[in-house]
C-alpha positions as CSV (number, residue, x, y, z in Angstrom):
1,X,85.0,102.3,122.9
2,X,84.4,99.4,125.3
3,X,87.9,97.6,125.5
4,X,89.3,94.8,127.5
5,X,92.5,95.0,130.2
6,X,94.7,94.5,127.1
7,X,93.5,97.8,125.5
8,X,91.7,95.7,122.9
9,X,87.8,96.0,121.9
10,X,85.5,93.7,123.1
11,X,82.8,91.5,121.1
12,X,80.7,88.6,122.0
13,X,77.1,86.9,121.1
14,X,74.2,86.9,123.2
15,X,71.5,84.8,123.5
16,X,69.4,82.9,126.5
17,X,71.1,79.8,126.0
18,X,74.4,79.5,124.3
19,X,75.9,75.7,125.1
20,X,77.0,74.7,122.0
21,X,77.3,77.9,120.2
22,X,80.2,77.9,117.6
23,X,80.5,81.7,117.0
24,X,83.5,82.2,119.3
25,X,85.6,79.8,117.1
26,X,84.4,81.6,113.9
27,X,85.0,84.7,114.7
28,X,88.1,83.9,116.4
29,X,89.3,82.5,112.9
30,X,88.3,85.5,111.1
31,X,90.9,87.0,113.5
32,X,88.6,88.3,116.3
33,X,91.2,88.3,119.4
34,X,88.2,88.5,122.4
35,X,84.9,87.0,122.0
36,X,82.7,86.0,124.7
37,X,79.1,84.3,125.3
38,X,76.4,85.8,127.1
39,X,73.6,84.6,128.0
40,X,70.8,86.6,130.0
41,X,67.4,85.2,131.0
42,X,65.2,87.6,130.2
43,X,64.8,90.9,128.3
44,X,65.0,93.3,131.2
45,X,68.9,91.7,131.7
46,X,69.2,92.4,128.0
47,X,68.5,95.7,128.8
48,X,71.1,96.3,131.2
49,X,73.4,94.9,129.0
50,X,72.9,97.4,126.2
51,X,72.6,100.0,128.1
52,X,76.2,99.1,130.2
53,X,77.7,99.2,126.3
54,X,80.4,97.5,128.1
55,X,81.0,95.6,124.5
56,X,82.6,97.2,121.3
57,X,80.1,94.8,118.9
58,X,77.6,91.9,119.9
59,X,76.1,89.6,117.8
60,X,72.6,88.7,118.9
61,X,70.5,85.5,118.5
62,X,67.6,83.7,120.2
63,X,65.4,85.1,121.6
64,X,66.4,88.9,121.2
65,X,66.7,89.7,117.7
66,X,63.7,91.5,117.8
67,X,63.6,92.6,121.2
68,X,66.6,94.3,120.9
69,X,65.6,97.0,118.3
70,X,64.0,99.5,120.4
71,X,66.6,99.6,122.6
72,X,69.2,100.7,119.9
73,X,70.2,104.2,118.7
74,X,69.5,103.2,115.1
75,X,68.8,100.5,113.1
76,X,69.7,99.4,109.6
77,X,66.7,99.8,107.0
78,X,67.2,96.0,106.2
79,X,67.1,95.3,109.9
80,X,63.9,97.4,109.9
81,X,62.3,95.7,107.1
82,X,62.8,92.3,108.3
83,X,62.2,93.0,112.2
84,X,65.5,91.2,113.7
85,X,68.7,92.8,114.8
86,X,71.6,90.2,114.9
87,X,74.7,92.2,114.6
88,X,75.2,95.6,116.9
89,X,77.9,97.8,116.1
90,X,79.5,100.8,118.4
91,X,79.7,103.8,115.6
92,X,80.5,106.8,117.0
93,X,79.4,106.1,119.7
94,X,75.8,105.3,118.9
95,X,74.6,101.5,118.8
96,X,73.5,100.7,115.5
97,X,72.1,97.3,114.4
98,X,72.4,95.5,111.2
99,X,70.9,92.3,110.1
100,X,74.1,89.9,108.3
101,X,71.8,87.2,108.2
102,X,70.1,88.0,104.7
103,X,73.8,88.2,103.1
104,X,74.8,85.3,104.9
105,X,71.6,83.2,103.6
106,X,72.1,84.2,100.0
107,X,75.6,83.2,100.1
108,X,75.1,79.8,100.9
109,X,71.8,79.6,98.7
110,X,74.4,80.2,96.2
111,X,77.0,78.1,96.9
112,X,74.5,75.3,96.7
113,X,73.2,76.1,93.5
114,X,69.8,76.7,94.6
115,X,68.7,79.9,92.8
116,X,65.3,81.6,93.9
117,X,64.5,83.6,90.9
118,X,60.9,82.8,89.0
119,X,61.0,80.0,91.7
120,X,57.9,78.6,93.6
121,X,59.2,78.5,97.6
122,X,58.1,76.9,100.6
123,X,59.3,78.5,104.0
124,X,59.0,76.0,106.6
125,X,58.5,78.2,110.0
126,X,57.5,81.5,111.5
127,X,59.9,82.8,113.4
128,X,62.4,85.8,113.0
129,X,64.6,83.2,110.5
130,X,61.2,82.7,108.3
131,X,61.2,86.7,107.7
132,X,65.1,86.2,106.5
133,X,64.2,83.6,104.4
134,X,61.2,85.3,102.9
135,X,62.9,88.6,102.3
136,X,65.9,86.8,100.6
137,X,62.8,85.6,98.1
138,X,61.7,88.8,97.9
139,X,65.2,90.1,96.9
140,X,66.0,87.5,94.7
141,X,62.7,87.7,92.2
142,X,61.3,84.1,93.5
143,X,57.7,83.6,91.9
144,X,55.6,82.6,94.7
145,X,56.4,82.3,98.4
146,X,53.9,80.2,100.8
147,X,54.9,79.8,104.6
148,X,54.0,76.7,106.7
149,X,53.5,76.8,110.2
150,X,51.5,74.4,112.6
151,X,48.2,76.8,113.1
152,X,48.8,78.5,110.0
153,X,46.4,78.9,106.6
154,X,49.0,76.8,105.2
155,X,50.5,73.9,107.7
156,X,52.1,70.9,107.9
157,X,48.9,68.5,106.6
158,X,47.7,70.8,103.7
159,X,50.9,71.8,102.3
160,X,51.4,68.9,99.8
161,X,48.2,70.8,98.0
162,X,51.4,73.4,97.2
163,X,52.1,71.1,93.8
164,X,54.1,73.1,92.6
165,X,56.9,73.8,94.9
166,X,60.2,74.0,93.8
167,X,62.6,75.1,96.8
168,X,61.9,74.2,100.4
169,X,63.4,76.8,103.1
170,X,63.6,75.0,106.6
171,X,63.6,77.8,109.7
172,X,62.0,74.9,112.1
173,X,65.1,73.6,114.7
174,X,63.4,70.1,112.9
175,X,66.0,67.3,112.8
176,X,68.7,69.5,115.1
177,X,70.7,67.5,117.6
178,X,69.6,65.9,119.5
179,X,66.8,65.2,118.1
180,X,68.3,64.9,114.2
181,X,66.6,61.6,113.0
182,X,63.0,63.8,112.3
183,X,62.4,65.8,109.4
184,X,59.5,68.5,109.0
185,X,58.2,67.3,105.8
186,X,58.1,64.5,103.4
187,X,59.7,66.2,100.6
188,X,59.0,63.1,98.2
189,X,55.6,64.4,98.1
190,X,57.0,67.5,95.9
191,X,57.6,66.2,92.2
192,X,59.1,69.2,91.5
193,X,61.2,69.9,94.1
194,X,64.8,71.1,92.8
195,X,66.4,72.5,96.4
196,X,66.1,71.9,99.9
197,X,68.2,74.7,102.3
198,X,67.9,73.9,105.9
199,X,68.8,76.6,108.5
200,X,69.7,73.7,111.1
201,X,73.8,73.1,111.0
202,X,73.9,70.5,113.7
203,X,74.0,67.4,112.4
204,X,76.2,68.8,109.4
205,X,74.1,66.5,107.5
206,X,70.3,66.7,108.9
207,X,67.9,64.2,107.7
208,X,65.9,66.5,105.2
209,X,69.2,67.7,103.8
210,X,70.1,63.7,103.1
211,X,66.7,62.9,102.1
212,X,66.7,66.0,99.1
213,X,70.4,64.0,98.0
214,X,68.8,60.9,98.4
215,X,65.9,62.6,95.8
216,X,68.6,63.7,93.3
217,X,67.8,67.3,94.4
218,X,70.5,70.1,95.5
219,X,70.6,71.1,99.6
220,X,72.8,72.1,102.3
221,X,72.5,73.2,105.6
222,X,73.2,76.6,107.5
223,X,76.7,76.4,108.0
224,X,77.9,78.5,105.5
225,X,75.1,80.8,106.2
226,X,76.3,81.4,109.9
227,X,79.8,81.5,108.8
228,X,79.3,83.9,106.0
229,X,77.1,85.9,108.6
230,X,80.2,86.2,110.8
231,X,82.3,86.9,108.4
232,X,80.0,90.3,107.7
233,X,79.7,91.0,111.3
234,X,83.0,90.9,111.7
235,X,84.0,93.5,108.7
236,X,80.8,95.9,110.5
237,X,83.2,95.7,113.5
238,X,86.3,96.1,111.6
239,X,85.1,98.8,109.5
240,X,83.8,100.9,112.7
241,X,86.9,100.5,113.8
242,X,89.1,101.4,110.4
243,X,90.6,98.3,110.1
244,X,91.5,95.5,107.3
245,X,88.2,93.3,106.5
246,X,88.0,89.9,105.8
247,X,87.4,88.8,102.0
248,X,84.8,86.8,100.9
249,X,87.5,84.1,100.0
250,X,87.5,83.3,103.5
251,X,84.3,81.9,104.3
252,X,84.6,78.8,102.5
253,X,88.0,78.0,104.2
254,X,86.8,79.1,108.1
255,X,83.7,76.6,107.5
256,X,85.9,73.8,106.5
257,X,88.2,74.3,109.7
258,X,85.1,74.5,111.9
259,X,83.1,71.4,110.3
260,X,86.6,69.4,110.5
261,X,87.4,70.4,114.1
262,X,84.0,69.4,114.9
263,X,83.4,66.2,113.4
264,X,83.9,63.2,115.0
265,X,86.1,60.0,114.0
266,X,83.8,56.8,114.0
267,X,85.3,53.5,113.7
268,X,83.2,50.3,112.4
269,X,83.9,47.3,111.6
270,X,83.8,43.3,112.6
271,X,84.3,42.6,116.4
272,X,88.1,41.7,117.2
273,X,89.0,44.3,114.5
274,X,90.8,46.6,116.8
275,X,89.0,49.5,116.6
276,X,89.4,50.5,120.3
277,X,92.9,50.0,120.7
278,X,92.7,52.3,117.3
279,X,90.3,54.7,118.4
280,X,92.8,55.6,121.2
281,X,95.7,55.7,120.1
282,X,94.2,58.1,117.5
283,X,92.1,60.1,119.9
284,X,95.6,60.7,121.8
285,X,97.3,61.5,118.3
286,X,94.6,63.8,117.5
287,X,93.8,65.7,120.9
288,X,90.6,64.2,121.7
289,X,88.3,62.6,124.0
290,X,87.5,58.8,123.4
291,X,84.4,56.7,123.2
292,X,84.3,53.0,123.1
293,X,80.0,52.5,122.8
294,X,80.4,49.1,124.2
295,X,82.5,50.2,127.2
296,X,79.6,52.8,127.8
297,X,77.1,50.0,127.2
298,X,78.7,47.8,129.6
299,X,78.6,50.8,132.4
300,X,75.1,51.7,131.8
301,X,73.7,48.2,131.8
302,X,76.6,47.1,134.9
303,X,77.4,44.0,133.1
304,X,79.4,42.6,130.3
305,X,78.4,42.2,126.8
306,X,78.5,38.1,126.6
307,X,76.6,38.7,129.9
308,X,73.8,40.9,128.3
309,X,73.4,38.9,125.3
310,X,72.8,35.7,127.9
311,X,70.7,37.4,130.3
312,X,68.6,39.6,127.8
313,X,69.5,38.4,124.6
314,X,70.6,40.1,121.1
315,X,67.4,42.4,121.0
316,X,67.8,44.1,124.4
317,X,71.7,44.6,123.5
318,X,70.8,46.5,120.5
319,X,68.2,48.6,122.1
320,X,71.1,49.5,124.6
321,X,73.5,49.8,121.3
322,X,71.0,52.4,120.0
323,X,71.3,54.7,122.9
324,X,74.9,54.6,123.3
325,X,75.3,55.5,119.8
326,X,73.1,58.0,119.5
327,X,74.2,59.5,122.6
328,X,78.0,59.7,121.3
329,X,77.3,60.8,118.0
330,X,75.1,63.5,119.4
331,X,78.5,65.3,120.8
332,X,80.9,66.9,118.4
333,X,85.0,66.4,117.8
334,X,85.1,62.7,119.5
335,X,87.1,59.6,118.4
336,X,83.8,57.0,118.7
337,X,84.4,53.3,118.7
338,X,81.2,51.2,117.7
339,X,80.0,47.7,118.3
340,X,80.5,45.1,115.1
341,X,76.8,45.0,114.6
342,X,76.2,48.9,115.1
343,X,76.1,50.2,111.5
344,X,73.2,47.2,111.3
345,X,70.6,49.8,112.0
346,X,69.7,52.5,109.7
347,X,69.0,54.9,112.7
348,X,72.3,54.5,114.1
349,X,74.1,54.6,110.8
350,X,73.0,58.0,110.6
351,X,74.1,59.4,113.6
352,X,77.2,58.3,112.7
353,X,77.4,59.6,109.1
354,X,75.4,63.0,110.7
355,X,78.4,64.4,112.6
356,X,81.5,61.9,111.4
357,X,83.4,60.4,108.8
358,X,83.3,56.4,109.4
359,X,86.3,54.9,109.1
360,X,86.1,51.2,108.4
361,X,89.0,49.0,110.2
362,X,89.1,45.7,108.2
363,X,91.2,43.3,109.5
364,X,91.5,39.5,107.9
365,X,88.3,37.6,109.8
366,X,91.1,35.0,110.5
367,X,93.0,37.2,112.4
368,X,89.6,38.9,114.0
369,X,89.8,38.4,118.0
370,X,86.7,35.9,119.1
371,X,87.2,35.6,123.0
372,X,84.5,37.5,124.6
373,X,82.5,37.8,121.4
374,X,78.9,36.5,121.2
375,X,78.2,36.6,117.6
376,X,81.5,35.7,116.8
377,X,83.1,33.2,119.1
378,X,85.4,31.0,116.4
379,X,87.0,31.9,113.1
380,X,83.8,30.5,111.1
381,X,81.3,32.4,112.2
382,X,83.7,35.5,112.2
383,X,84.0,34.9,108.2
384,X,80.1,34.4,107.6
385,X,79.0,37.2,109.4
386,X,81.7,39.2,107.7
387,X,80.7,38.2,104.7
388,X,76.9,39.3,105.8
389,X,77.9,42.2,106.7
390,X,80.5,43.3,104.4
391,X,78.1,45.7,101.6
392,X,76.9,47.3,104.9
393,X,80.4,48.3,105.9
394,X,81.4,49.3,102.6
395,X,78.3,51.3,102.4
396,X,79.0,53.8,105.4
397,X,82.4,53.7,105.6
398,X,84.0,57.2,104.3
399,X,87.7,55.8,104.6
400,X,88.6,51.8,104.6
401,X,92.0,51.3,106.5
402,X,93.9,47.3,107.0
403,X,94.5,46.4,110.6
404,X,97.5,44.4,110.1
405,X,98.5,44.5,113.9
406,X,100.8,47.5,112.8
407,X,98.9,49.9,114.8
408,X,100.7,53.1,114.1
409,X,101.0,52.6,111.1
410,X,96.8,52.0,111.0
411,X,96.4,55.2,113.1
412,X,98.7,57.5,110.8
413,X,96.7,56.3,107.1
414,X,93.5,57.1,109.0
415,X,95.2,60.7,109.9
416,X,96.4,61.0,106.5
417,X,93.0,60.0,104.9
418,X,91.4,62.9,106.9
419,X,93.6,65.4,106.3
């Protein structure tokens, strides 16, 4: 049994590139007490990896689900069936894989309320999650199953002739981070479309998963599929090793602490509201880095915001707006300050709402600070544009706190709220 200096088994995930991977921190909530990331470059250094069996347990992901198989003592006959390995367990000392992912799909498919059977499904994608999705249909009685792909008898022009789809499976890394505000389909086009599951978790809310709750129609995204994944990987490691597993009861709660850890704070609101002097008091309260998108507009651009808007005017400024938002919104587990105007654009909006809760900080417009402010330089154009913008602030804003100069006192309701 491969163990680290403290006597304990190691585990980790592998991968080719593993940045922003989040299975350390579910796995370390399930109770895993060593779990590391590794990342190799190619399938000969996968090879020597295996072969080292310096871990107890791996979990395996891009690219080498299927390239791992034939290097393994035995694989599981769902593992067979679907061709991807993503969980390898040390039993007796033999490597076996096992493929969690089919488990960890249903679960959340059901959690959703999006039931397969007698259904008509279209699997967007043909990689090794595409063969998940389409043996989960299998198992789960749906009618019909069609897959799209971009050369593919059915792709991304000619699928709308499907009329009668009813669920739409999304394998495509469409509308991920950073590149969340595409979708890979128009699912308006599907009149009978009744859910929408998308693999992607980052943004926790992609753009095809808002656009199905836009339609009135049931989604999620993959997060509780990759936490409920762990969860099994973690009892194959446990159980190999005689210990307690972890109940199903857990899964829900693990993906809550990881979503909330993860999410970041926006604040929006009127100029002069004092959402920066906010944003880091509760960044320090809550252990976190801060953004101010103005400050990082002003340091991009190497000017001052009254000296943008003179120079380049209002339309320039929100050009620069867009890719400061976008750009802090893209990260995960911030405190982000925005610009007044900022929740003005639909795109930007949905970063925000993508990876945040919005927090609105309304202050009295005749209390709003106007030095320095462009749009707003006196108390009477502070109230009309308030008043303009007011339904749009409403609209995206998860949690409305006063600003009534008690800062504190702002910072702990806004802790409160999220809690």
């Amino acid at each position: 049994m491969s163990r680290a200096r403290d006597g304990k088994s190691k585990y980790c995930v592998i991968g080719k590139s593993l940045p922003h991977t989040l299975s350390p921190e579910i796995h370390m909530a399930f109770g895993r007490e060593v779990y590391d990331v590794c990342e190799f470059a190619d399938t000969q250094e996968l090879h020597a990896f295996v072969e080292s069996r310096e871990y107890a347990g791996y979990n395996v992901t891009i690219p080498y689900k299927r390239d791992i198989m034939p290097m393994l003592d035995e694989v599981s006959e769902e593992a067979a069936a679907i061709g991807a390995v993503n969980t390898v367990v040390t039993e007796g000392g033999r490597l076996v894989g096992y493929n969690t992912d089919v488990e960890g799909m249903r679960y959340a498919l059901s959690a959703a309320g999006i039931d397969l059977s007698e259904k008509n499904v279209l699997i967007l994608g043909s990689g090794g999650t595409c063969q998940t999705a389409k043996y989960v249909c299998g198992i789960s009685g749906a009618a019909s199953v069609n897959m799209v792909s971009r050369s593919g008898i059915i792709n991304y022009d000619n699928c709308y002739n499907l009329t009668d789809v009813q669920v739409v499976i999304n394998t495509t890394p469409v509308g991920m981070m950073p590149h969340a505000y595409e979708v890979p389909i128009d699912l308006c086009r599907f009149e009978k479309l009744e859910g929408v599951f998308d693999c992607v978790y980052n943004p926790f809310e992609t753009l095809l998963v808002k656009t199905a709750r836009k339609l009135g129609v049931k989604a999620a995204n993959g997060l509780l599929m990759l936490v409920e994944q762990a969860r099994l990987a973690h009892n194959l490691y446990q159980r190999a090793n005689g210990l307690a597993e972890c109940d199903e009861s857990m899964t829900l709660n693990v993906a809550a602490r990881v979503e909330n850890a993860r999410r970041n704070v926006v604040l929006v609101g009127m100029a002069g509201s004092g959402k920066s002097v906010i944003g880091k008091r509760l960044a320090k309260a809550m252990g976190r880095e801060f953004v101010d998108t103005d400050c990082e507009i002003e340091k991009s651009e190497g000017m001052s915001i009254p000296d943008i808007f003179a120079e380049h005017g209002e339309e320039y400024f929100r050009a620069a707006e867009r890719n400061a938002v976008e750009s802090a919104c893209t990260r995960l587990g911030l405190v982000i300050a925005t610009g007044g105007g900022a929740v003005l654009d639909e795109r930007n909006a949905f970063f925000m709402k993508a990876n945040g809760v919005c927090v609105l900080i309304y202050r009295n417009p005749e209390e709003l600070a106007t030095k320095g402010r462009p749009l707003s330089s006196d108390i009477d154009k502070a109230k009309r544009l308030y008043e303009q913008r007011k339904p749009i602030y409403e609209a995206v804003a998860d949690i409305t706190v006063f600003n009534n100069s008690d800062i504190d006192n702002a910072v702990e309701k806004i802790l409160n709220e999220i809690e």
